[in-house]
C-alpha positions in Angstrom: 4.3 19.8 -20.6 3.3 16.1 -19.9 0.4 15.1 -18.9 -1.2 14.1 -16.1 -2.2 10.8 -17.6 1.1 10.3 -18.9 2.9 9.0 -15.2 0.7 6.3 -14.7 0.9 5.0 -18.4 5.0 5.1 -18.2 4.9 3.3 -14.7 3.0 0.8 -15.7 4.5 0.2 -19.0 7.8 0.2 -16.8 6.1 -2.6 -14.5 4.7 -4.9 -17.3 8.8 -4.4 -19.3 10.5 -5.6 -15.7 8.0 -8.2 -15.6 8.7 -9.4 -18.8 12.7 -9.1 -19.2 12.6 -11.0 -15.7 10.6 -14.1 -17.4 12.1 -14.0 -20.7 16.3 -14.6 -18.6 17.8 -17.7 -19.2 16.3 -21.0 -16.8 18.6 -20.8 -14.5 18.7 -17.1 -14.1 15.5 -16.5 -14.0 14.9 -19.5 -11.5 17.4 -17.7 -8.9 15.7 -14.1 -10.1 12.5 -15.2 -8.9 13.4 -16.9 -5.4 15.3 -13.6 -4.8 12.3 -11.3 -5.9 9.7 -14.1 -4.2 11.6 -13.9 -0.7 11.8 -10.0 -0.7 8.0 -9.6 -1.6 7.1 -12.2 1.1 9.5 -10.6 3.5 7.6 -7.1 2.8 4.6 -8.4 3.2 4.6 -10.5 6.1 7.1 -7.6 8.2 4.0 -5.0 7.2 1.3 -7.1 8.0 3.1 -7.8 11.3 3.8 -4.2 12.3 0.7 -2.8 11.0 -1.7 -5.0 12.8 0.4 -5.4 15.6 0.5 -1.3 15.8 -3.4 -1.6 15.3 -3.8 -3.7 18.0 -2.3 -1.8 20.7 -3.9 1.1 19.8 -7.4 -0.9 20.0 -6.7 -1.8 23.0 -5.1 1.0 24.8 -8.4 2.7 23.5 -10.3 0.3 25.0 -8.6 0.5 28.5 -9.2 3.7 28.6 -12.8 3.8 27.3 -14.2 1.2 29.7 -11.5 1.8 32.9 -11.3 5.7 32.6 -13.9 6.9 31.0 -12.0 8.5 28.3 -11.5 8.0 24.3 -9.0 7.7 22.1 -10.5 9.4 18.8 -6.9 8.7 16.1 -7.1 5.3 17.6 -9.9 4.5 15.8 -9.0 6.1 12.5 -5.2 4.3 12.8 -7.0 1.3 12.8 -9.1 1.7 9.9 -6.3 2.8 7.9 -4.7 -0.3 8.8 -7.3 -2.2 8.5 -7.5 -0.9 5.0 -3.7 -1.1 3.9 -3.8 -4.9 5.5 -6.6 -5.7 3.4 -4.5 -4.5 -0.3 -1.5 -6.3 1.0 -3.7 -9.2 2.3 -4.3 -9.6 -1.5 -1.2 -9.9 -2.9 -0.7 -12.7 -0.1 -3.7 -14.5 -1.3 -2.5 -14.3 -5.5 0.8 -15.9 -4.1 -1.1 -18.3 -2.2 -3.4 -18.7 -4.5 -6.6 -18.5 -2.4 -7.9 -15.9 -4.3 -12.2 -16.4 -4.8 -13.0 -18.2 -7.7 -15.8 -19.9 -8.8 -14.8 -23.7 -9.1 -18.1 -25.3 -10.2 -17.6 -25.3 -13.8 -14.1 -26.9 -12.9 -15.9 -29.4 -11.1 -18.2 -30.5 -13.9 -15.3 -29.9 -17.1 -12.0 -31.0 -15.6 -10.5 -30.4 -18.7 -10.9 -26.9 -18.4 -9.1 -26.3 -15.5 -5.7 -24.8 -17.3 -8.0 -22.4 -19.7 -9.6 -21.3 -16.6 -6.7 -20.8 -14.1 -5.2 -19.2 -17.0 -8.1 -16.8 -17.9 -8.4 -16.5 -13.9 -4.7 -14.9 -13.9 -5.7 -12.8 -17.1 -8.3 -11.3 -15.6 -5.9 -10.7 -11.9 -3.3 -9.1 -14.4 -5.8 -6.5 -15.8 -7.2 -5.9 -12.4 -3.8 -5.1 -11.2 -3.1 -2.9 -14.1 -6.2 -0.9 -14.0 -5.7 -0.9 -10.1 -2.4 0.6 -11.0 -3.3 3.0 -13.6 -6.0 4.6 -11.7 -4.4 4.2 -8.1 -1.5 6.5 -9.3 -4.4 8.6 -10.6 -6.3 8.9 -7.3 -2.6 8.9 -5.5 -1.8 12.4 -7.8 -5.1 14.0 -7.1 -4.3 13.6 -3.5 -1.3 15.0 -4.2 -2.1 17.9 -5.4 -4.9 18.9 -3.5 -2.7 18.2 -0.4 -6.0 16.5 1.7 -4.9 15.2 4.9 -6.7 12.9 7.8 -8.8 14.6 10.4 -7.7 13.8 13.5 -3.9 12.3 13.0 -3.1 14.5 9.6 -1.8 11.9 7.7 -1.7 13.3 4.6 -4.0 11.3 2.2 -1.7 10.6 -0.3 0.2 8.0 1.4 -2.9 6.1 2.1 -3.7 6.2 -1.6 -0.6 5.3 -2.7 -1.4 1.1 -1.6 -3.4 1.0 -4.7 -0.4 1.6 -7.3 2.0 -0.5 -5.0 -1.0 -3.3 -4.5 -1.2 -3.5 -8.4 2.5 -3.5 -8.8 2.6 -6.3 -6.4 -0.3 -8.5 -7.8 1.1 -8.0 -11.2 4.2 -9.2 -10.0 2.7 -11.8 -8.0 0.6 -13.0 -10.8 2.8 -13.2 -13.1 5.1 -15.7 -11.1 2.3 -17.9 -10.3 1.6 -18.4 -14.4 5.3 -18.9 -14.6 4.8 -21.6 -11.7 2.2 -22.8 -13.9 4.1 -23.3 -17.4 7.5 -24.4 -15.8 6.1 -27.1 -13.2 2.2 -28.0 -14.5 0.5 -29.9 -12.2 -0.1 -33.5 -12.2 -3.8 -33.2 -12.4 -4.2 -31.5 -15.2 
């Protein structure tokens, strides 16, 4: 019998193999491959951000209707929004490796220009292990759940969907990240 640390290792083998037989295609397929798979992640994650915060909203404010102008509570109102507010946060992060607003610490860049490709490069290192780990473990946590069949209090979600954003979050910023070092080596700046 496998394993249970055996899933996450194959998945994430899996990821970091796609990720690599995508960069290593020929120029101009890989070119096309990457628009395709860079409009279908942004299309994912600008549809779920709209939904779930949208869907949050209402909630928040139906709640709050009733709160102040009835007198009565909405108690899965609240948890639906912290679950969102939760999911829209690990997809909110994959948004910001594409965009490539995620925090760094620019000072050393300011004083050392030269450095700026060593450290956008160990910058996107460091993402790509984060995502990895973020994986590894998140398919961990997401199995546990799993298993133990846990769900939310008041809505009964059951708590392994919740958990499984990690996995898909460190798919995504793998993915992500590894197209902005593509970015990086096909097109390099002019300020560098």
């Amino acid at each position: 019998m496998v394993g249970n640390t055996t899933y996450p290792i194959v998945f994430t083998l899996c990821v970091i193999a796609i990720s690599f037989f995508i960069y290593f295609f020929p120029y101009r397929s890989k070119t096309k491959v990457l628009s395709a798979i860079d409009r279908g992640l942004s299309q994912f994650e600008d549809w779920t951000l709209l939904v779930s915060v949208g869907i949050a909203l209402i909630a928040l404010f139906l709640n709050v209707v009733l709160r102040y102008g009835f007198n009565y509570t909405l108690a899965w109102s609240e948890e639906l929004v912290r679950e969102v507010i939760i999911y829209t946060t690990f997809i909110g992060c994959c948004v910001a490796v594409k965009n490539r607003s995620m925090i760094r610490i620019d000072a050393t860049v300011q004083l050392i220009p030269k450095l700026k490709t060593a450290l956008t490069y160990f910058s996107n290192g460091v993402v790509i292990i984060f995502s990895i780990l973020m994986m590894y473990y998140g398919w961990l946590m997401a199995a546990m759940q799993a298993r133990t069949f846990q769900k939310t209090l008041i809505l009964k979600i059951p708590l392994v969907y919740l958990y499984s954003i990690l996995p898909l979050t460190g798919a995504l910023m793998l993915v992500r990240t590894l197209h902005v070092i593509y970015q990086d080596v096909a097109q390099p700046s002019a300020d560098d």
